[in-house]
N, CA, C and O atoms as a DFTB+ gen file, in Angstrom:
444 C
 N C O
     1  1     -15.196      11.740     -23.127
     2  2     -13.983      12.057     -23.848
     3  2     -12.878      12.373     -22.842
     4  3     -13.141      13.306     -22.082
     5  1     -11.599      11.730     -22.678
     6  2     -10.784      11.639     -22.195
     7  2      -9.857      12.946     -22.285
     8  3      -9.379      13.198     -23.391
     9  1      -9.555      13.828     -21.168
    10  2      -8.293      14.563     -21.360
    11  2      -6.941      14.410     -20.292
    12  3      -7.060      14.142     -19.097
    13  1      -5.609      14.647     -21.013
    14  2      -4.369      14.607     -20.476
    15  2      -3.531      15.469     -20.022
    16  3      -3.406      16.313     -20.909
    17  1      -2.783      15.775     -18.999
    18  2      -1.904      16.939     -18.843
    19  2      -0.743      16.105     -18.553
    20  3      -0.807      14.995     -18.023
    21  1       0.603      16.854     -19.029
    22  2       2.122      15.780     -19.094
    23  2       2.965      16.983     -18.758
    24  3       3.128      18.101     -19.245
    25  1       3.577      16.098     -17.417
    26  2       4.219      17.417     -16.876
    27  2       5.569      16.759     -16.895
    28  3       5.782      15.903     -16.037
    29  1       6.715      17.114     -17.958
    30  2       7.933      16.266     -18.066
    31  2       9.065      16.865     -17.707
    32  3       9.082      18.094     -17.637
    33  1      10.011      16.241     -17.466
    34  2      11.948      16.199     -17.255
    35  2      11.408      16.732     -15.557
    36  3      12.112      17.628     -15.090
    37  1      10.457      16.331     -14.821
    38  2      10.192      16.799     -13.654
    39  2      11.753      16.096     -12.596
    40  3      12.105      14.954     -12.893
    41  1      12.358      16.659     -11.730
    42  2      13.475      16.075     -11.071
    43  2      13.643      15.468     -10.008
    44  3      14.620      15.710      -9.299
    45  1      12.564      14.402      -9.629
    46  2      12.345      13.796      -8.966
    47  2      12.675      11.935      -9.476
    48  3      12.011      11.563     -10.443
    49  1      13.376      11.170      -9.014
    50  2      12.967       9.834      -9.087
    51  2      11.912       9.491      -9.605
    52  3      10.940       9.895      -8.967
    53  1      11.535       8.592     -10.993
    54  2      10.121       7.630     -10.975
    55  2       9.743       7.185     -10.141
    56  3       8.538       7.369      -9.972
    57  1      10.567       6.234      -8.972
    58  2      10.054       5.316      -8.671
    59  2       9.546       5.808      -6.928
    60  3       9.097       5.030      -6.086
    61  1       9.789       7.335      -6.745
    62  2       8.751       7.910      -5.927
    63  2       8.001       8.135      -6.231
    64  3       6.960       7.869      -5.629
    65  1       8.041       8.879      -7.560
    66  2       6.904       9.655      -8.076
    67  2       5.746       8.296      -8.000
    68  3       4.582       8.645      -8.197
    69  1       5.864       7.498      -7.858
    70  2       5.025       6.524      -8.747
    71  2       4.304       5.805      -7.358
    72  3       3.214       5.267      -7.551
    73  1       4.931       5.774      -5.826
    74  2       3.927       6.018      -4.669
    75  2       3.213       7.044      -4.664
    76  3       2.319       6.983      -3.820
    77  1       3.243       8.235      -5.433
    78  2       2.118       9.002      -4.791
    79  2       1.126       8.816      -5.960
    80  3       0.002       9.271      -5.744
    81  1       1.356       8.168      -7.288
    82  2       0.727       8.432      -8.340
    83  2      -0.604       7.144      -8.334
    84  3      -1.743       7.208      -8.796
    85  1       0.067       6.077      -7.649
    86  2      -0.740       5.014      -7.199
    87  2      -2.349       5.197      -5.931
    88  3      -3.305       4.431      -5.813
    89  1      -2.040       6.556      -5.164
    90  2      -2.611       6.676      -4.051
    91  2      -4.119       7.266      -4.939
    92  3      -5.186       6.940      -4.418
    93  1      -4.173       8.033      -6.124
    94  2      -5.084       8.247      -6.695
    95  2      -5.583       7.988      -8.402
    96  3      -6.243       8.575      -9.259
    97  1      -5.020       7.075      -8.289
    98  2      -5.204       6.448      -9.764
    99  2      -6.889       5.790      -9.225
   100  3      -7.153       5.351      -8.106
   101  1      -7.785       5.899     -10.353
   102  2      -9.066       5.797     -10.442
   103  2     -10.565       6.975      -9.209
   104  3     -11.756       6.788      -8.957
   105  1      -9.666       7.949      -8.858
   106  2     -10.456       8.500      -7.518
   107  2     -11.014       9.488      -8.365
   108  3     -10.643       9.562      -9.536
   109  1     -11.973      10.353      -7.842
   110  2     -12.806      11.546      -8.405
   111  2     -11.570      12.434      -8.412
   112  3     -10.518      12.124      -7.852
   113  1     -11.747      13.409      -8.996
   114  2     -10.732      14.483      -9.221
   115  2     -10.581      15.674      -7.258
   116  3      -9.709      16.245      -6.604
   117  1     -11.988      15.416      -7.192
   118  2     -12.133      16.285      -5.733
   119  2     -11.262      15.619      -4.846
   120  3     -10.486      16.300      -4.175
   121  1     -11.273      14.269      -4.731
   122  2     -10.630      13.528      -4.103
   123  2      -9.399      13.464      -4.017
   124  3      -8.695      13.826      -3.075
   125  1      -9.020      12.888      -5.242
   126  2      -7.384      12.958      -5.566
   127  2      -6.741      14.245      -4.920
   128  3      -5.737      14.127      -4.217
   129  1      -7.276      15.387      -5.139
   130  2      -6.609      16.771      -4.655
   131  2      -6.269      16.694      -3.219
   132  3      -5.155      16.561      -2.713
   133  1      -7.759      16.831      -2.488
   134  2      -7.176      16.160      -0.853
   135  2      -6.563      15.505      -0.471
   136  3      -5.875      15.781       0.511
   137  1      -6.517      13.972      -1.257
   138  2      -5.196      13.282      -0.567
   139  2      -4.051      13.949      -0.657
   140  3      -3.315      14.227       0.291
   141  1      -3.804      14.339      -2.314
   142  2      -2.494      14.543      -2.598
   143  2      -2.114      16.051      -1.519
   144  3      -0.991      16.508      -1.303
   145  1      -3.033      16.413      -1.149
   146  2      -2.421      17.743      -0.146
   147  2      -1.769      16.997       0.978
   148  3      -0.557      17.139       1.139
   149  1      -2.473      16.198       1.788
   150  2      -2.029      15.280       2.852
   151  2      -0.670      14.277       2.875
   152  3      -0.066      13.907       3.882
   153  1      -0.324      13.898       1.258
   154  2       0.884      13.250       1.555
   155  2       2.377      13.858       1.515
   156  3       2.957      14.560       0.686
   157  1       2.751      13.314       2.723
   158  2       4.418      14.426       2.864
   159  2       5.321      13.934       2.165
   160  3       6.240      13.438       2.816
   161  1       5.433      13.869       0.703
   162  2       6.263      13.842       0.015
   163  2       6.224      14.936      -1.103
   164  3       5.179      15.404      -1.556
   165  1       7.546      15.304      -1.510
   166  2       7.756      16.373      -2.837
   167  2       6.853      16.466      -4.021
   168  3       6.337      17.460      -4.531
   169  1       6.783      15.237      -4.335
   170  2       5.554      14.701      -5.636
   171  2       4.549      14.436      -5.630
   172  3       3.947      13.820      -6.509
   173  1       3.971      15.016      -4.212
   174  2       2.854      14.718      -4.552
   175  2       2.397      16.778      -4.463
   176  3       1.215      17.049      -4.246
   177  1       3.004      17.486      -4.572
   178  2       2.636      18.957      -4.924
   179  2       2.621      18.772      -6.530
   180  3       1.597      19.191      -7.071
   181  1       3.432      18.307      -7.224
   182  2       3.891      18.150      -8.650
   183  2       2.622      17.560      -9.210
   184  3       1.962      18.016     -10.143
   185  1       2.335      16.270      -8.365
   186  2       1.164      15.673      -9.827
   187  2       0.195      16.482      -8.973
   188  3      -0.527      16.906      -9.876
   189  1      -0.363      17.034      -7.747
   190  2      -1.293      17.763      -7.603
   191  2      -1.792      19.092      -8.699
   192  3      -2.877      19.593      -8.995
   193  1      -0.379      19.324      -9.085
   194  2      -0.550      20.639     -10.421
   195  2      -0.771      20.062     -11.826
   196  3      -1.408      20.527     -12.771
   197  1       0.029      18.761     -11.691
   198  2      -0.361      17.893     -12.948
   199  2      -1.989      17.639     -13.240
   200  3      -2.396      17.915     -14.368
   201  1      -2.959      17.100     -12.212
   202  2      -3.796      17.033     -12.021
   203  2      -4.915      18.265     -12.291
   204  3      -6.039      17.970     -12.699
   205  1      -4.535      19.655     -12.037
   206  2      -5.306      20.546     -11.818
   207  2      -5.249      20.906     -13.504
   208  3      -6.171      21.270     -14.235
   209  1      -3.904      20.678     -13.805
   210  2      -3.488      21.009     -15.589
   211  2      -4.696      20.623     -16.670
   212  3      -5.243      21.181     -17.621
   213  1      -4.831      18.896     -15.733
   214  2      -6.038      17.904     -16.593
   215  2      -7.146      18.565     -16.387
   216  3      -7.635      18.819     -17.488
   217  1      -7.948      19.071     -15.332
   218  2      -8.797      19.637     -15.610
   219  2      -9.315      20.727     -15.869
   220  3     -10.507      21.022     -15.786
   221  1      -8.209      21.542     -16.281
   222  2      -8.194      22.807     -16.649
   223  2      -7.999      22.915     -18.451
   224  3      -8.081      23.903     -19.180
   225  1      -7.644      21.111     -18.862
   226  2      -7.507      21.039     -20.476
   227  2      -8.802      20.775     -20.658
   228  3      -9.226      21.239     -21.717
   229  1      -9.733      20.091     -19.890
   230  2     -11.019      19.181     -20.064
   231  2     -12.105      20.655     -19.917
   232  3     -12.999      20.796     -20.751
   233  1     -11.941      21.563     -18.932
   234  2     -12.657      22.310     -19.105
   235  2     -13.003      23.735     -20.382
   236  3     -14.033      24.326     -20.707
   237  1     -11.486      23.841     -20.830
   238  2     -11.020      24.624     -22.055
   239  2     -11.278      23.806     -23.089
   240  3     -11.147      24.275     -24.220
   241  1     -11.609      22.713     -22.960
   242  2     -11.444      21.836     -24.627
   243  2     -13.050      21.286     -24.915
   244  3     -13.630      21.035     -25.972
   245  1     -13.414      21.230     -23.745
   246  2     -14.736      20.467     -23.805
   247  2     -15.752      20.901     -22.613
   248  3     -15.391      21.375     -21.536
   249  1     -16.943      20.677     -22.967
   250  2     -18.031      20.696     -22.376
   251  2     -18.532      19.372     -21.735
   252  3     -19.282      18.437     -22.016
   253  1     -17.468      19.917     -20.406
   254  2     -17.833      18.968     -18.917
   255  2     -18.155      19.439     -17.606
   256  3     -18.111      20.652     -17.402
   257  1     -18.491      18.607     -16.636
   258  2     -18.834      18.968     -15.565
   259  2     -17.786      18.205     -14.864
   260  3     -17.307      17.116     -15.181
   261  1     -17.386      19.305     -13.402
   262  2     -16.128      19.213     -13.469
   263  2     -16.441      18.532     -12.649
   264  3     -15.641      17.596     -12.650
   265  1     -17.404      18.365     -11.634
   266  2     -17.589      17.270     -10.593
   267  2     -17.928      16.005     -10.812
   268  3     -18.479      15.329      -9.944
   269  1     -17.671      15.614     -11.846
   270  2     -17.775      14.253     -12.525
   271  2     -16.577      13.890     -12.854
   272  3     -16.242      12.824     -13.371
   273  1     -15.953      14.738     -12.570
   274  2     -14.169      14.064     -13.377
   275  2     -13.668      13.205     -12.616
   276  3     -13.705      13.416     -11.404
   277  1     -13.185      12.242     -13.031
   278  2     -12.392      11.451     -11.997
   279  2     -10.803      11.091     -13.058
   280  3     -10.521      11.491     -14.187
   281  1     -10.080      10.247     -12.162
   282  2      -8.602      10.082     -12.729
   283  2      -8.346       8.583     -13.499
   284  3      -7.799       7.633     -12.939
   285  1      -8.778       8.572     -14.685
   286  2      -9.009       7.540     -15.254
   287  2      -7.667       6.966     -15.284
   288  3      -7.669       5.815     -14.848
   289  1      -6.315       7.466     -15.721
   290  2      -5.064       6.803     -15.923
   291  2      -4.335       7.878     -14.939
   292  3      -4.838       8.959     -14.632
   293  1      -3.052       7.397     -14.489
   294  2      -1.928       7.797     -13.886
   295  2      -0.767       7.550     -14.227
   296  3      -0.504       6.814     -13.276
   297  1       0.541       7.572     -15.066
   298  2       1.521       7.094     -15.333
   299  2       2.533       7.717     -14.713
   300  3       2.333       8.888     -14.390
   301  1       3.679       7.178     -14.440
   302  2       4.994       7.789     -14.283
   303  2       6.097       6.947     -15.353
   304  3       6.378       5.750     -15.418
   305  1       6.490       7.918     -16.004
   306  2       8.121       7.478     -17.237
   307  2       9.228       7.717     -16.843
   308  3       9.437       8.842     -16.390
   309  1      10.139       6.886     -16.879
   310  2      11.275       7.738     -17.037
   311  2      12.112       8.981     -17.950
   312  3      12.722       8.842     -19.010
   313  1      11.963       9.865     -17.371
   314  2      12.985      10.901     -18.654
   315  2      14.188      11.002     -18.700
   316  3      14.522      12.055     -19.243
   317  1      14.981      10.409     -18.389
   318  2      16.798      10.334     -18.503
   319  2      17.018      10.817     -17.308
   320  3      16.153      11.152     -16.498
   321  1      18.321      10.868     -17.156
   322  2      19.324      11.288     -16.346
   323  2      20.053      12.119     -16.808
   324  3      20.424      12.310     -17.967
   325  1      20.372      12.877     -15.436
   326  2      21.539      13.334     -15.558
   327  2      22.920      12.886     -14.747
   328  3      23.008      12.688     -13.535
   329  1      23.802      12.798     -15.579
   330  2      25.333      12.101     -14.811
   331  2      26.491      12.674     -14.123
   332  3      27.115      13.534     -14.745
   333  1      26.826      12.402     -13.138
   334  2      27.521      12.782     -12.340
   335  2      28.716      12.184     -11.882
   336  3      28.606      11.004     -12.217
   337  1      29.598      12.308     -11.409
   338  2      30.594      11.527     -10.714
   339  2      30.703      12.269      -9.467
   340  3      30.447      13.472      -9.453
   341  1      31.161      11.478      -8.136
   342  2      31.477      11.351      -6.783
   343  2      32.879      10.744      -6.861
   344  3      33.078       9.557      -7.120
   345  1      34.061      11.860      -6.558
   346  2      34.901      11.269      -5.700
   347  2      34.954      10.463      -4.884
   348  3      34.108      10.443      -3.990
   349  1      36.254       9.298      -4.962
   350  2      36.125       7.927      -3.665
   351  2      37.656       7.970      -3.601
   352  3      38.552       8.594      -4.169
   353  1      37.555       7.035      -2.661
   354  2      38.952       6.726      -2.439
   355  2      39.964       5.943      -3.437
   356  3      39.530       5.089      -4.210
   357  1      41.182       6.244      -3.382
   358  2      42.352       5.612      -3.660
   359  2      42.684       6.453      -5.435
   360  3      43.559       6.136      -6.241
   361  1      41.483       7.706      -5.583
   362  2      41.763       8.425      -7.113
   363  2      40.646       7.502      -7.909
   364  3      40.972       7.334      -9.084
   365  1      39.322       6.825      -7.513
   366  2      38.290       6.572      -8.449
   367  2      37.373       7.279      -8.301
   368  3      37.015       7.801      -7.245
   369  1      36.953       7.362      -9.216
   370  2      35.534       8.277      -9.208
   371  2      34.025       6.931      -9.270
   372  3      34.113       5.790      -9.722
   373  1      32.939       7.508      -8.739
   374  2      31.907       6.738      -8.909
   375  2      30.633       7.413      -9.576
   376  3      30.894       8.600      -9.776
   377  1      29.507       7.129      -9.940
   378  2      28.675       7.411     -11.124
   379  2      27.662       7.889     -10.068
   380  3      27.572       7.279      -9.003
   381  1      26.969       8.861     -10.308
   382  2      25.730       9.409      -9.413
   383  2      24.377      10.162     -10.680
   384  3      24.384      11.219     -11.310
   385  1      23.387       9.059     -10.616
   386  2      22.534       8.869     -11.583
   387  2      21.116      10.023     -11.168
   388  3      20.087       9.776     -10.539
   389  1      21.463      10.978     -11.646
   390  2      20.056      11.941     -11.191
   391  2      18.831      11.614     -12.267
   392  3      18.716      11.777     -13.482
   393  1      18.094      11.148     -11.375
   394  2      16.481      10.643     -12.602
   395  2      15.920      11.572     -12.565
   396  3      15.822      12.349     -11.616
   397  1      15.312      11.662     -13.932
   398  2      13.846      12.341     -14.197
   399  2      12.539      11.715     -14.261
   400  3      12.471      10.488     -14.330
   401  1      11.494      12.432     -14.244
   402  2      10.742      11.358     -14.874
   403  2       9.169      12.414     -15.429
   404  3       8.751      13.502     -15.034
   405  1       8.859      11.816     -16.079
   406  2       7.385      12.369     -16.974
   407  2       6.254      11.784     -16.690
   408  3       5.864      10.696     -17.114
   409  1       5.544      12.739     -15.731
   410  2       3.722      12.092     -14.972
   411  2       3.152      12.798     -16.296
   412  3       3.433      13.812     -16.935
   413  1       1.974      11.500     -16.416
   414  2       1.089      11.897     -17.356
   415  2      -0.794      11.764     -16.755
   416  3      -1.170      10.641     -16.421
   417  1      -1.320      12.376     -16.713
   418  2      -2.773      11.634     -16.120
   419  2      -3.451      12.135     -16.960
   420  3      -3.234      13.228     -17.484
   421  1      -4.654      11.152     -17.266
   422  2      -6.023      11.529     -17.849
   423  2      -6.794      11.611     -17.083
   424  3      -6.667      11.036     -16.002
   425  1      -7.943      12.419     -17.413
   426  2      -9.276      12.483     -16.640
   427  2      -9.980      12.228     -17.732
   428  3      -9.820      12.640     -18.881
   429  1     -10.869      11.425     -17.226
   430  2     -12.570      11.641     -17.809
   431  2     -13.738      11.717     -16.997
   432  3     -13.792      11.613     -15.772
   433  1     -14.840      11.944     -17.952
   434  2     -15.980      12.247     -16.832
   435  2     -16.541      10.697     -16.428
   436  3     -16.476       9.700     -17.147
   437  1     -16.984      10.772     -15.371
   438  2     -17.810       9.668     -14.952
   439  2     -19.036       9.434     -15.447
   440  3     -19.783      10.406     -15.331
   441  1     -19.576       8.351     -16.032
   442  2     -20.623       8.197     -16.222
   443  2     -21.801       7.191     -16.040
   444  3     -22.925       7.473     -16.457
């Protein structure tokens, strides 16, 4: 039985979030954690807590063993923006697009 943790309007870019989300899509849960400590980017602390969320729903909801969990799905969404303008030259303004985005992962147990 599959569980999810969704950690949303997080303020990071998708389309970072979504290199670190790739590095452990299908790994054991023990696993995934170590890498994600090792990579030097912002998001990968974020889905590391995302991650710990999942198995902290799987262990409250159900009767599993936690060393069997692995990371069955990984997603990254977009959650909107927020909009901005940047002063430019000659009196125009230009558009400065702050992304969000919504990691979702499941775990299940291995079997």
């Amino acid at each position: 039985m599959e569980t999810r943790a969704i950690t949303r309007f997080v303020r990071v870019s998708p389309r970072k979030v979504r290199l670190v989300v790739d590095q452990i899509r299908g790994k054991g849960v023990e696993e995934a954690l170590n890498v994600l400590k090792f990579i030097p980017k912002r998001s990968a602390a974020i889905v590391a807590k995302t991650v710990r969320a999942a198995v902290a729903n799987a262990e409250a909801t159900q009767s599993v063993d936690v060393d069997r969990l692995y990371v069955k799905r990984a997603a990254v969404g977009e959650g909107g923006m927020w909009k901005r303008f940047m002063p430019r030259a000659m009196g125009r303004a230009t558009r400065i697009r702050k992304r969000l985005s919504h990691i979702t992962v499941v775990v299940d147990e291995r079997r």
